[in-house]
C-alpha positions as protocol buffer text, in pm:
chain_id: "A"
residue {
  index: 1
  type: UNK
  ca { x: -8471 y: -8866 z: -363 }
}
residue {
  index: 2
  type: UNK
  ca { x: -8407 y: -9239 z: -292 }
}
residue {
  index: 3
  type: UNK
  ca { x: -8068 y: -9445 z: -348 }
}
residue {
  index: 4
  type: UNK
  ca { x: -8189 y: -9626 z: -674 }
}
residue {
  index: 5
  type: UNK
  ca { x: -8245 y: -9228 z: -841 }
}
residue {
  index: 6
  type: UNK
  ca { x: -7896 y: -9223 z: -906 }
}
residue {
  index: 7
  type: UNK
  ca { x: -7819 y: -9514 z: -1081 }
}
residue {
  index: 8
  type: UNK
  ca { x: -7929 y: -9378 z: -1413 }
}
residue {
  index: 9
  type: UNK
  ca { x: -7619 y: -9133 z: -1323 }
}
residue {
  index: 10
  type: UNK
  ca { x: -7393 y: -9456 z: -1242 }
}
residue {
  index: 11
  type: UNK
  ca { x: -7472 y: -9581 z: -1533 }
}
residue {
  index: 12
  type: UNK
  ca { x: -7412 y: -9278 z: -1776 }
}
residue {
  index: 13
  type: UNK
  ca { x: -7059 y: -9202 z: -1611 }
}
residue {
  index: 14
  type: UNK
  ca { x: -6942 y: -9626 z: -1654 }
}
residue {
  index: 15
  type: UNK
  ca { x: -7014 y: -9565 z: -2062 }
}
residue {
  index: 16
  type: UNK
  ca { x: -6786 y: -9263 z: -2048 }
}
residue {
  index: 17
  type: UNK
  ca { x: -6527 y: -9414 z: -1791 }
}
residue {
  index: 18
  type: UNK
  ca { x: -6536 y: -9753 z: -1707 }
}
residue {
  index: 19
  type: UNK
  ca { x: -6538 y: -10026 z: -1934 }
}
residue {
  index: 20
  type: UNK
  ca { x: -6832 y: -10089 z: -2205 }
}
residue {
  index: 21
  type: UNK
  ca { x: -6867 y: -10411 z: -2166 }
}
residue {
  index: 22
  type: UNK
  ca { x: -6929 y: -10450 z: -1783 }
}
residue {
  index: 23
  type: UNK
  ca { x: -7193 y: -10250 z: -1555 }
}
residue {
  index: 24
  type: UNK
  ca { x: -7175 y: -9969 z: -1306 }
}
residue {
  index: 25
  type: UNK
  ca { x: -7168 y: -10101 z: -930 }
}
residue {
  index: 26
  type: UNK
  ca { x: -7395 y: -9913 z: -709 }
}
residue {
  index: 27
  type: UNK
  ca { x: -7416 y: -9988 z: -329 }
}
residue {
  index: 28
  type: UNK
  ca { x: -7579 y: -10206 z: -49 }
}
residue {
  index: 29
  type: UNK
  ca { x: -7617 y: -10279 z: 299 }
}
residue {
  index: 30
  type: UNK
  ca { x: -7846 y: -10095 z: 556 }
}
residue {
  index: 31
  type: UNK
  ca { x: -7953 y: -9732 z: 418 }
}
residue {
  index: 32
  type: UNK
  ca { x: -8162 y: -9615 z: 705 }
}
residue {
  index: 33
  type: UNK
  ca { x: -7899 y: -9422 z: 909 }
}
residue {
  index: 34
  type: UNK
  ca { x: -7603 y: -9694 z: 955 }
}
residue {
  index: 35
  type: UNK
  ca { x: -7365 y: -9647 z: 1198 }
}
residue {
  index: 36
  type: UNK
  ca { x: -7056 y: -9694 z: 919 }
}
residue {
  index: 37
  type: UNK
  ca { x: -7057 y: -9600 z: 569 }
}
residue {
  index: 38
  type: UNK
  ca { x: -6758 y: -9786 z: 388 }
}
residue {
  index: 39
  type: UNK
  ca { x: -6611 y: -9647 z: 115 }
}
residue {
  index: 40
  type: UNK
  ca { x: -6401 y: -9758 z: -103 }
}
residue {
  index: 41
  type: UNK
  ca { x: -6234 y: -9667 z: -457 }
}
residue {
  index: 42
  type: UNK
  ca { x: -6435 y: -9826 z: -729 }
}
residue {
  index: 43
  type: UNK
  ca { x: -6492 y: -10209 z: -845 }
}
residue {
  index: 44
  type: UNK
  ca { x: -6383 y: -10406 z: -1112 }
}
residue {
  index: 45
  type: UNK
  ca { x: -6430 y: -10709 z: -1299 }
}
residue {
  index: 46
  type: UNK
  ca { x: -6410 y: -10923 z: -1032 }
}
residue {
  index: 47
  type: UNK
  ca { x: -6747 y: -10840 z: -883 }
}
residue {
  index: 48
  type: UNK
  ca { x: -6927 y: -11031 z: -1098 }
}
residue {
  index: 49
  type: UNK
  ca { x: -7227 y: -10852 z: -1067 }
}
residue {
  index: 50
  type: UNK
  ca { x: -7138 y: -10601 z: -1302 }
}
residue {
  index: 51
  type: UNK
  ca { x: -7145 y: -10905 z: -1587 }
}
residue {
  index: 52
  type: UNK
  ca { x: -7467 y: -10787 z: -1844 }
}
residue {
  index: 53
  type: UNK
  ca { x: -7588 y: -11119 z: -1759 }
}
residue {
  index: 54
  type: UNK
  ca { x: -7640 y: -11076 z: -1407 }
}
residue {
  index: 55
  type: UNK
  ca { x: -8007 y: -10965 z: -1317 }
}
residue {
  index: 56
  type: UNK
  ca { x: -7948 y: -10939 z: -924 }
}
residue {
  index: 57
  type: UNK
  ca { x: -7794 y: -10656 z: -679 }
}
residue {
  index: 58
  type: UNK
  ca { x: -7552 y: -10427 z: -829 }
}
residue {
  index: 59
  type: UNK
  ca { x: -7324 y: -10454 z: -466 }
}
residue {
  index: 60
  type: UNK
  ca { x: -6965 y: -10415 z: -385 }
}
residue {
  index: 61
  type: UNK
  ca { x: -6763 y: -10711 z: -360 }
}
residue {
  index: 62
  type: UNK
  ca { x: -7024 y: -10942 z: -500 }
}
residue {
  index: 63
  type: UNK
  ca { x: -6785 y: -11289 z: -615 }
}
residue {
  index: 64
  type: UNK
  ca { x: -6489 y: -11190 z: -431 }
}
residue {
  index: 65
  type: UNK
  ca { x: -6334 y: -11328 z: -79 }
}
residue {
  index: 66
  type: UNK
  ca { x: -6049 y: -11124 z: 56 }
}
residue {
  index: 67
  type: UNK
  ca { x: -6303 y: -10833 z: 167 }
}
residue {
  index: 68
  type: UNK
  ca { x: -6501 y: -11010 z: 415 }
}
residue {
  index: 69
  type: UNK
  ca { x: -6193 y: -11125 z: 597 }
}
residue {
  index: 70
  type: UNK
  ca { x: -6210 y: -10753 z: 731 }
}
residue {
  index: 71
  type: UNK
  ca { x: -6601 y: -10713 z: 778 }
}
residue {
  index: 72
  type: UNK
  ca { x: -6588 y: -11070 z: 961 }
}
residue {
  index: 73
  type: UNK
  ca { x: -6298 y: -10993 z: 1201 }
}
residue {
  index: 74
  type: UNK
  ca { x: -6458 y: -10683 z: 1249 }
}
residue {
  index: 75
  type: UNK
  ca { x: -6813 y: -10886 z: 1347 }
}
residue {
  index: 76
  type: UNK
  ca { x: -6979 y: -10734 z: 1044 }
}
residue {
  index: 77
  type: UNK
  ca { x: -7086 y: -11083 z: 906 }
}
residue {
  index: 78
  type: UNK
  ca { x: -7218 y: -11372 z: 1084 }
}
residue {
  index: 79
  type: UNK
  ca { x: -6989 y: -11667 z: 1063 }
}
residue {
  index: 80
  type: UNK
  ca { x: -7243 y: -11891 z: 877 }
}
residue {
  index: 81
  type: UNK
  ca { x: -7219 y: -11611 z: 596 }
}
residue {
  index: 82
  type: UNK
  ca { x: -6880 y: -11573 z: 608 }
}
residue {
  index: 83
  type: UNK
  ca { x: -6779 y: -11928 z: 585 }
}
residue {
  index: 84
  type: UNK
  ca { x: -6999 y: -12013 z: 301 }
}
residue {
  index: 85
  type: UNK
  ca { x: -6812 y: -11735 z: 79 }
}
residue {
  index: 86
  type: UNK
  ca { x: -6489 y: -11835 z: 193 }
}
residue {
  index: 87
  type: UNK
  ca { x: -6616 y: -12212 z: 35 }
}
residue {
  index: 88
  type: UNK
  ca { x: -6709 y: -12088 z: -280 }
}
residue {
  index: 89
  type: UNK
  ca { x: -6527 y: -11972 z: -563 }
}
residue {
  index: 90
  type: UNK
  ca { x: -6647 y: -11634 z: -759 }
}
residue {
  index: 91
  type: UNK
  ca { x: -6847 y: -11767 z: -1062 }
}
residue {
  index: 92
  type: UNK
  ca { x: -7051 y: -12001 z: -738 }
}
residue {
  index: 93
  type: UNK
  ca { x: -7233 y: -11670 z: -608 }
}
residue {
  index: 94
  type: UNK
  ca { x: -7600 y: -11708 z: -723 }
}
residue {
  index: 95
  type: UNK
  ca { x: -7811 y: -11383 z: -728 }
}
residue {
  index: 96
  type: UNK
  ca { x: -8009 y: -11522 z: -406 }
}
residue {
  index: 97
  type: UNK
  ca { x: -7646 y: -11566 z: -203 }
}
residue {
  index: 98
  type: UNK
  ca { x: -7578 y: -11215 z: -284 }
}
residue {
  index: 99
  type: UNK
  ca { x: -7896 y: -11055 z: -103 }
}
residue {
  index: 100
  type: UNK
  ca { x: -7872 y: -11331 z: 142 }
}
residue {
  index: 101
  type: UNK
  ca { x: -7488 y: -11147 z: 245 }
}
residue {
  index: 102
  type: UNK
  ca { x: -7634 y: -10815 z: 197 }
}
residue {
  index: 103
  type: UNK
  ca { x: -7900 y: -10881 z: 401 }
}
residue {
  index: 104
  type: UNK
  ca { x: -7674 y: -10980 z: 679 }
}
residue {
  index: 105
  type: UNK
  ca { x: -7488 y: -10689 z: 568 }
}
residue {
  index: 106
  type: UNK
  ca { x: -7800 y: -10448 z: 661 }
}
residue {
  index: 107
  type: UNK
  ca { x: -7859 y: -10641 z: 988 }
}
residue {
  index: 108
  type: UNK
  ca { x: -7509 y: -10554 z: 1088 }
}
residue {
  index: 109
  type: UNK
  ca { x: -7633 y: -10178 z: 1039 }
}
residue {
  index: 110
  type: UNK
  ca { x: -7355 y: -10067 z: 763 }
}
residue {
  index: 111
  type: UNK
  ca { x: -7342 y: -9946 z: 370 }
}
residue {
  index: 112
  type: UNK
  ca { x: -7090 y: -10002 z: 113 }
}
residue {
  index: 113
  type: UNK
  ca { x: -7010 y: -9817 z: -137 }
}
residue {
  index: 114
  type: UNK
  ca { x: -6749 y: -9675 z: -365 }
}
residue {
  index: 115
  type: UNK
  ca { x: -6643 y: -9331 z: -431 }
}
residue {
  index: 116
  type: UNK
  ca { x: -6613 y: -9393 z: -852 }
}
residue {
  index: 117
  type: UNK
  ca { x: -6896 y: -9681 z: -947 }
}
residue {
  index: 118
  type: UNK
  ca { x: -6733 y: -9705 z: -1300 }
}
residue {
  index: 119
  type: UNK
  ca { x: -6621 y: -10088 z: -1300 }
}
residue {
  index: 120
  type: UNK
  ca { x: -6295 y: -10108 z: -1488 }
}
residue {
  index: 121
  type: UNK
  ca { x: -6170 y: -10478 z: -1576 }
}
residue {
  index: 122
  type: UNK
  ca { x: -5893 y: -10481 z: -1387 }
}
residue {
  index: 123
  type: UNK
  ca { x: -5754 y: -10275 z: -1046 }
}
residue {
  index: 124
  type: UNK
  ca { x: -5598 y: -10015 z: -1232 }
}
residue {
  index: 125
  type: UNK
  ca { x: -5547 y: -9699 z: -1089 }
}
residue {
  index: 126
  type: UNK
  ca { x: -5824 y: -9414 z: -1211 }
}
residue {
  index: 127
  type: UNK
  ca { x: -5731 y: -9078 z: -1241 }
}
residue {
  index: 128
  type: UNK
  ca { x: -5819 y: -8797 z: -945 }
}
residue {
  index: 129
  type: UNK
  ca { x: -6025 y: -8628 z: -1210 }
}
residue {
  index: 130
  type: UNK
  ca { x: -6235 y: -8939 z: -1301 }
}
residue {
  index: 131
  type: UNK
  ca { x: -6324 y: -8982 z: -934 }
}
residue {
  index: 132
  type: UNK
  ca { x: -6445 y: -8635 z: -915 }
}
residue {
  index: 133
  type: UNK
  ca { x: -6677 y: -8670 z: -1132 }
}
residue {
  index: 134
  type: UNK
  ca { x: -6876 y: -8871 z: -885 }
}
residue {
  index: 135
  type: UNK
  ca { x: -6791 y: -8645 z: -557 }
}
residue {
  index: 136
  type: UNK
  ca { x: -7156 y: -8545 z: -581 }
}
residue {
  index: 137
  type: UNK
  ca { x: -7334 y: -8836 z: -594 }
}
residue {
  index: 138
  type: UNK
  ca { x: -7154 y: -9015 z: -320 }
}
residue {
  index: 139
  type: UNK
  ca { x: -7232 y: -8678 z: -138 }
}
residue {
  index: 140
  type: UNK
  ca { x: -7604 y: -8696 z: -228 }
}
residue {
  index: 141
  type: UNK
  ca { x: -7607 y: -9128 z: -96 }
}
residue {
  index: 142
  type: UNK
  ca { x: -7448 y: -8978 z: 228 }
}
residue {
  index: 143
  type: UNK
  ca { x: -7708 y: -8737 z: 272 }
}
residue {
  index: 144
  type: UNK
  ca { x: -7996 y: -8988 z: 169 }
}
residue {
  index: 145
  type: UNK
  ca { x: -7853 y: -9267 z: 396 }
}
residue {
  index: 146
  type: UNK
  ca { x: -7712 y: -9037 z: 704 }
}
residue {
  index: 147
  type: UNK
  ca { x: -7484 y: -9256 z: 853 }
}
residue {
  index: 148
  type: UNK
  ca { x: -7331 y: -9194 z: 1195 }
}
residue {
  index: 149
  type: UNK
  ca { x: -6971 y: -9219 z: 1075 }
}
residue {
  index: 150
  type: UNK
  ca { x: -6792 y: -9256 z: 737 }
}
residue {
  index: 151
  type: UNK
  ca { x: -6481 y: -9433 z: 676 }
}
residue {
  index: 152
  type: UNK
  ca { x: -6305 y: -9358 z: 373 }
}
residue {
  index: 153
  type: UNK
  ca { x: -6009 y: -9641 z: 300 }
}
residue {
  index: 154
  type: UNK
  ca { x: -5689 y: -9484 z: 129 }
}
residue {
  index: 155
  type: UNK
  ca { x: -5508 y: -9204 z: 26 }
}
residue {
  index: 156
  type: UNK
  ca { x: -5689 y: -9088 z: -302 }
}
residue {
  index: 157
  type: UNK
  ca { x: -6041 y: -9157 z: -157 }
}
residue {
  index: 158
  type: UNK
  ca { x: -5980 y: -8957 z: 162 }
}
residue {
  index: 159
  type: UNK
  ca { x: -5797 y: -8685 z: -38 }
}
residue {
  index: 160
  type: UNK
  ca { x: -6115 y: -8615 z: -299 }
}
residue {
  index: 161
  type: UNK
  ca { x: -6388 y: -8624 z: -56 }
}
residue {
  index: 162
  type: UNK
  ca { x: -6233 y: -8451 z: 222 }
}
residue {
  index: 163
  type: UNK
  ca { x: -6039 y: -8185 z: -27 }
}
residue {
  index: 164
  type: UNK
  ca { x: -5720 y: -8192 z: 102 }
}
residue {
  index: 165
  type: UNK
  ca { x: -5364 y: -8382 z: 77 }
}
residue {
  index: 166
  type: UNK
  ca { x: -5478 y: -8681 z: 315 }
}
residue {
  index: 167
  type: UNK
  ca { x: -5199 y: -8923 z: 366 }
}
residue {
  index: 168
  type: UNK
  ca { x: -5373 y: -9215 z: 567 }
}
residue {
  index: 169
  type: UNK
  ca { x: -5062 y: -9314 z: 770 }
}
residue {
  index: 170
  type: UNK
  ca { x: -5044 y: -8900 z: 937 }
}
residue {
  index: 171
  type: UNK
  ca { x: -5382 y: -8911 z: 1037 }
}
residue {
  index: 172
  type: UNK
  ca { x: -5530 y: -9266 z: 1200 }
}
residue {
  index: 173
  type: UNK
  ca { x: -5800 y: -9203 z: 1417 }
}
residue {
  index: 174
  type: UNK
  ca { x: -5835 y: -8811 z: 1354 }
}
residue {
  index: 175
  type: UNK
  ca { x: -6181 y: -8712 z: 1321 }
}
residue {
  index: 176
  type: UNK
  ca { x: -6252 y: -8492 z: 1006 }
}
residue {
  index: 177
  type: UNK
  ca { x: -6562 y: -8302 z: 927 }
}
residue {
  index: 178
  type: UNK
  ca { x: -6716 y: -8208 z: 638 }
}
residue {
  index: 179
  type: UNK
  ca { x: -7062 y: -7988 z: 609 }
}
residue {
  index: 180
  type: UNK
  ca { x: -7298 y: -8162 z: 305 }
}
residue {
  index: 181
  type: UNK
  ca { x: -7583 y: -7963 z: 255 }
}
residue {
  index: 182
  type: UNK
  ca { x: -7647 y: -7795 z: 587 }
}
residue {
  index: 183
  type: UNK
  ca { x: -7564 y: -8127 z: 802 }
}
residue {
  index: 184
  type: UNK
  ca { x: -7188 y: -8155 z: 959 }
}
residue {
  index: 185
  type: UNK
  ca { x: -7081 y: -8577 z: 907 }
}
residue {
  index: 186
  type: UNK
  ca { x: -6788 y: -8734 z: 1054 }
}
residue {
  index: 187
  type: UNK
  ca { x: -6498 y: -8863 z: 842 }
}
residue {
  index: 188
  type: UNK
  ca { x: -6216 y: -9155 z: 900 }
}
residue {
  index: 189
  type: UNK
  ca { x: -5940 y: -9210 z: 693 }
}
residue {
  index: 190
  type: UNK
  ca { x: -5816 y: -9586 z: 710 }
}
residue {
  index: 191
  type: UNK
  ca { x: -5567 y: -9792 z: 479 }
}
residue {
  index: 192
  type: UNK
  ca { x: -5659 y: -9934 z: 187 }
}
residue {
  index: 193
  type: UNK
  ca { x: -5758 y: -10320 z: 264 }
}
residue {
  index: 194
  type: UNK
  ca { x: -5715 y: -10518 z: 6 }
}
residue {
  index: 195
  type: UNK
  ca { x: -5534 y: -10574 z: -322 }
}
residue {
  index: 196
  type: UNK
  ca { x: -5179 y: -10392 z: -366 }
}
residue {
  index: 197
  type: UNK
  ca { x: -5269 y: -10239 z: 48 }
}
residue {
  index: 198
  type: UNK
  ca { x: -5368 y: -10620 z: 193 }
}
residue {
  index: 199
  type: UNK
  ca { x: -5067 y: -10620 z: 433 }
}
residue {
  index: 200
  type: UNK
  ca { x: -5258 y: -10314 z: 598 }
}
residue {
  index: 201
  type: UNK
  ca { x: -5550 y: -10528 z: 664 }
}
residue {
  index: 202
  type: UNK
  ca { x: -5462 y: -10531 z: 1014 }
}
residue {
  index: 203
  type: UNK
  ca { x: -5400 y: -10127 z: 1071 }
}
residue {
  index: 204
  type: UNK
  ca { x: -5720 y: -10088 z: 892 }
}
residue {
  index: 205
  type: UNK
  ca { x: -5939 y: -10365 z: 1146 }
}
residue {
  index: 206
  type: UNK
  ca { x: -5714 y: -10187 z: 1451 }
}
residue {
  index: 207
  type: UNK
  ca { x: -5882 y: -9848 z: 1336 }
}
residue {
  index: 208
  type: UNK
  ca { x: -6198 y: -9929 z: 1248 }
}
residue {
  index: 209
  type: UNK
  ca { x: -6233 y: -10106 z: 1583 }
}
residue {
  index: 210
  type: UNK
  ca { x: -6116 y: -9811 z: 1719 }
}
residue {
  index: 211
  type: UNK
  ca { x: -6399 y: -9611 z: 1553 }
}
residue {
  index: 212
  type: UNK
  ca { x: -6669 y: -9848 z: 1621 }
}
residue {
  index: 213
  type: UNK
  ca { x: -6573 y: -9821 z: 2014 }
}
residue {
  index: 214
  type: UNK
  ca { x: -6584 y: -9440 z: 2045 }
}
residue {
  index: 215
  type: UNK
  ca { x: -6902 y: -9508 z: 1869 }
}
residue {
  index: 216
  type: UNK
  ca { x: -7093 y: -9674 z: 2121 }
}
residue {
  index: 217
  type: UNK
  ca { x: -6952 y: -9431 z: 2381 }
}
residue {
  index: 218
  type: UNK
  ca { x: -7075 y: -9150 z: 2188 }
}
């Protein structure tokens, strides 16, 4: 099974949750085993890849700016990158700047994602049972990509994949497993970055730091 399988999937799930007149937001980055798979809660609006007009990548965070203040303090994304979409406004992205940043997204050896890919129009909050729907497929893109860690950012995301009460402030920096399909992966639960949880920004580059150190001495 490759990544693009599941889109059909996506798509079927954003007519029945997310709103009808925007697409489904898949993924991006590097999919042969990364050494972080980000994941987040699920897009909106914003990303203006999920207009109908838009014929490029379906990627998180695709027209938006506050994100890459993380992945660039983090030395996810060259500074030429990063300084052109701090420059530009949304609706400036072309489709060819959008692989061009996902490009230098797979060179930095990560994958984004979101648990729910149902793009709503606005950041409102989706309902625990609407992101369960779409446990499995983010379990199936795990086991396709096999990524060497997986951070999950905030409480509700780290609560539905991991299966338990997860509140992110109790447990920075503990190491959670979780068996999918006969393979044990390793789990991080970090704040919430941006939006309502942007004055965590700084816990959430402190941990992730964290994780990418005991990653190179592992």
């Amino acid at each position: 099974m490759q990544l693009d399988d599941l889109n059909i999937e996506y798509d079927r799930l954003q007519k029945k949750y997310g709103a009808k007149e925007l697409d489904s937001i898949y993924n991006g980055g590097c999919i042969d085993h990364p050494d972080i798979c980000f994941v987040f809660m699920n897009p909106t609006g914003r990303n203006i890849a999920s207009s109908k007009e838009w014929k490029g990548i379906k990627s998180p965070w695709i027209g938006t700016k506050n994100i890459w203040d993380l992945f660039y303090t983090l030395g996810l994304v060259d500074e030429d990158i990063y300084l052109q979409i701090k420059s530009m406004k949304g609706k400036e992205w072309t489709e060819d700047f959008a692989e061009e940043v996902y490009r230098n997204v797979e060179k930095h050896k990560y994958f984004i994602t979101n648990l729910s890919k149902c793009t709503q129009v606005d950041a409102r909050e989706l309902p625990d049972s609407v992101h369960a729907q779409y446990l499995h497929l983010l379990e199936k893109e795990i086991e396709i990509i096999h990524p060497k860690v997986i951070v999950l950012f905030g409480n509700q995301v780290s609560s539905i994949v991991l299966n338990e009460k997860i509140s992110v402030s109790q447990c920075r920096r503990k190491l959670f497993e979780k068996e999918i399909n006969g393979e044990t992966y390793k789990f991080y639960s970090v704040y919430y970055p941006v939006g309502n949880g942007r004055f965590n920004i700084d816990k959430s580059i402190e941990d992730i730091k964290w994780i990418v150190g005991n990653l190179c001495e592992n």
